[in-house]
C-alpha positions in Angstrom: 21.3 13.8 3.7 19.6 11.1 6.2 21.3 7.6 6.7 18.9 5.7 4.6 18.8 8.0 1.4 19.8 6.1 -1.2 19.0 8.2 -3.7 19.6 11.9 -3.1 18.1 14.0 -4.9 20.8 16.4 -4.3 23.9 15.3 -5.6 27.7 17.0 -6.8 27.2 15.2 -10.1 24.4 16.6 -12.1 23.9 13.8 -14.0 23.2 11.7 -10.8 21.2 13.6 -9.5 19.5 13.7 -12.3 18.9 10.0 -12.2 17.7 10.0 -8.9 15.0 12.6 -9.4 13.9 10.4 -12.4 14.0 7.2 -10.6 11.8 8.8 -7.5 9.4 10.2 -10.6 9.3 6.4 -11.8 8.2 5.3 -8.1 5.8 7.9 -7.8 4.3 6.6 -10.8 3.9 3.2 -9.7 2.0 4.5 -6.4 -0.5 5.8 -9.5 -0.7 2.8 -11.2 -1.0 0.6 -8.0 -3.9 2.6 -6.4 -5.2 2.1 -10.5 -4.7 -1.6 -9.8 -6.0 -1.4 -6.5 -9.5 -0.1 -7.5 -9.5 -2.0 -10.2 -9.2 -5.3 -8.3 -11.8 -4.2 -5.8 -14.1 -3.8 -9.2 -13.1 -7.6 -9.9 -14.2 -8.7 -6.2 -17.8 -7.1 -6.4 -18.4 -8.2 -10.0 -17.1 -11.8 -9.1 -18.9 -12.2 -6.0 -21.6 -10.7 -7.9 -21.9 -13.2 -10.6 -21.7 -16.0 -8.2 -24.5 -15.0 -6.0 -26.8 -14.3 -8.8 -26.5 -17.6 -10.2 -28.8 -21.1 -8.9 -29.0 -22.2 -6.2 -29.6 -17.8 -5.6 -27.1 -16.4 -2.9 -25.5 -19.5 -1.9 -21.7 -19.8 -2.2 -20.4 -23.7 -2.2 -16.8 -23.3 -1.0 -14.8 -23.5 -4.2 -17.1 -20.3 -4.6 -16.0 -19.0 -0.8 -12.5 -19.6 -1.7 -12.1 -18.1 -5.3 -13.5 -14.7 -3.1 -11.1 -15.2 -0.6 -7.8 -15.6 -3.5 -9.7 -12.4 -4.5 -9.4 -10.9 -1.1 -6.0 -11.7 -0.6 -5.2 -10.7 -3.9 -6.5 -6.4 -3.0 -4.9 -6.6 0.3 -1.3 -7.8 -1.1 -1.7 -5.1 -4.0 -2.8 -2.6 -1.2 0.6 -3.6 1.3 2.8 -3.4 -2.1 1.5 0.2 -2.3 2.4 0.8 1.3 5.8 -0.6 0.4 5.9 1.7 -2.2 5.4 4.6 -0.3 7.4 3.9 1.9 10.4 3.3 -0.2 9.8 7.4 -0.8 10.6 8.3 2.7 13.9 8.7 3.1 14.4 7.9 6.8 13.1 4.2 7.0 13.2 0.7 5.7 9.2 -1.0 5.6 11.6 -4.5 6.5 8.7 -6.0 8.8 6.4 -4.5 6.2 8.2 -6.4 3.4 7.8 -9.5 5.1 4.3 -9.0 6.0 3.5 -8.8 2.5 5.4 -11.8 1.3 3.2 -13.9 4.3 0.2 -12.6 2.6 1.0 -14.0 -0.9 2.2 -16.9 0.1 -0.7 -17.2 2.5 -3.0 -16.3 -0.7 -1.3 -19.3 -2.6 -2.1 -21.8 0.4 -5.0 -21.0 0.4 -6.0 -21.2 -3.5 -4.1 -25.1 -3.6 -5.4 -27.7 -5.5 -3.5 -30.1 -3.1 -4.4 -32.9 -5.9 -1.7 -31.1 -8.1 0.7 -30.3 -6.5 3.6 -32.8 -5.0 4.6 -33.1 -1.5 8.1 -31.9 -2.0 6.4 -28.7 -3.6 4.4 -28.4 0.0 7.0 -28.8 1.8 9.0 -26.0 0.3 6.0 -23.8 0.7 6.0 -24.8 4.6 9.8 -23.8 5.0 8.7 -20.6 3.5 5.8 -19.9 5.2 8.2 -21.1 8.5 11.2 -19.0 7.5 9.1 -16.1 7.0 7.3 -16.8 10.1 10.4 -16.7 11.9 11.7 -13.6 10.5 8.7 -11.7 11.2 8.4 -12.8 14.9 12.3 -11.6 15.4 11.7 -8.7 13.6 9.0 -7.8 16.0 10.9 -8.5 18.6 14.0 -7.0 18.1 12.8 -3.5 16.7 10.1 -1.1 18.4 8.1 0.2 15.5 8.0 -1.6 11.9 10.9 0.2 10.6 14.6 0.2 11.0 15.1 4.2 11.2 
């Protein structure tokens, strides 16, 4: 059994081990639905962008336009690092930590970048900034301190 196997598969109680299996059958099945989300959000992208370019003034994109796509974007690339996060979680010999954080600076990144700042308070930015800097921070000093993105 490695370090990080929290659920062994392998187990002296039947019934846990049981359990296990079931709950690594459950995770493989959200890999299948992600991918299913994945696709399915890359289909949103083209018909969105789509509609937009085909409409007057013809394949012009005023920035409300440019940054609808972008949300959009963002959107596929966070569903596409929660996949790798899922994966991951099926390995039994590492912890996606710089990999979780990543993907929590893309969504909030995504929601920055999607603001309507005139409705939203300041208070409300400013939590969003000690976010952004507390995940910022944890990021750089988990780069620093670890030599791949996984704690093995």
């Amino acid at each position: 059994m490695n370090k990080h196997d929290e659920l062994p598969t392998e187990h002296d109680d039947a019934l846990l081990a049981f359990l296990h299996k079931s709950i690594k059958v459950a995770v493989k099945i959200l890999a299948i639905l992600m991918v299913l989300v994945i696709f399915w959000g890359v289909a949103d992208v083209v018909h969105v962008l789509y509609k937009q370019l085909v409409q007057p003034p013809f394949m012009l994109l005023n920035i409300s336009d440019i940054l609808k796509t972008f949300a959009a974007f963002l959107t596929v690339l966070i569903a596409i690092e929660i996949y790798q996060n899922i994966v991951l979680y099926l390995r039994k010999d590492i912890i996606p930590l710089k990999l979780v954080v990543a993907t929590a600076l893309m969504a909030i990144s995504r929601k920055i970048i999607i603001f309507d700042f005139k409705d939203i308070s300041a208070l409300y930015i400013f939590a969003i900034a000690a976010v952004v800097l507390a995940l910022g921070i944890t990021y750089f000093l988990l780069g620093k301190n670890y030599k791949n993105d996984y704690v093995e």
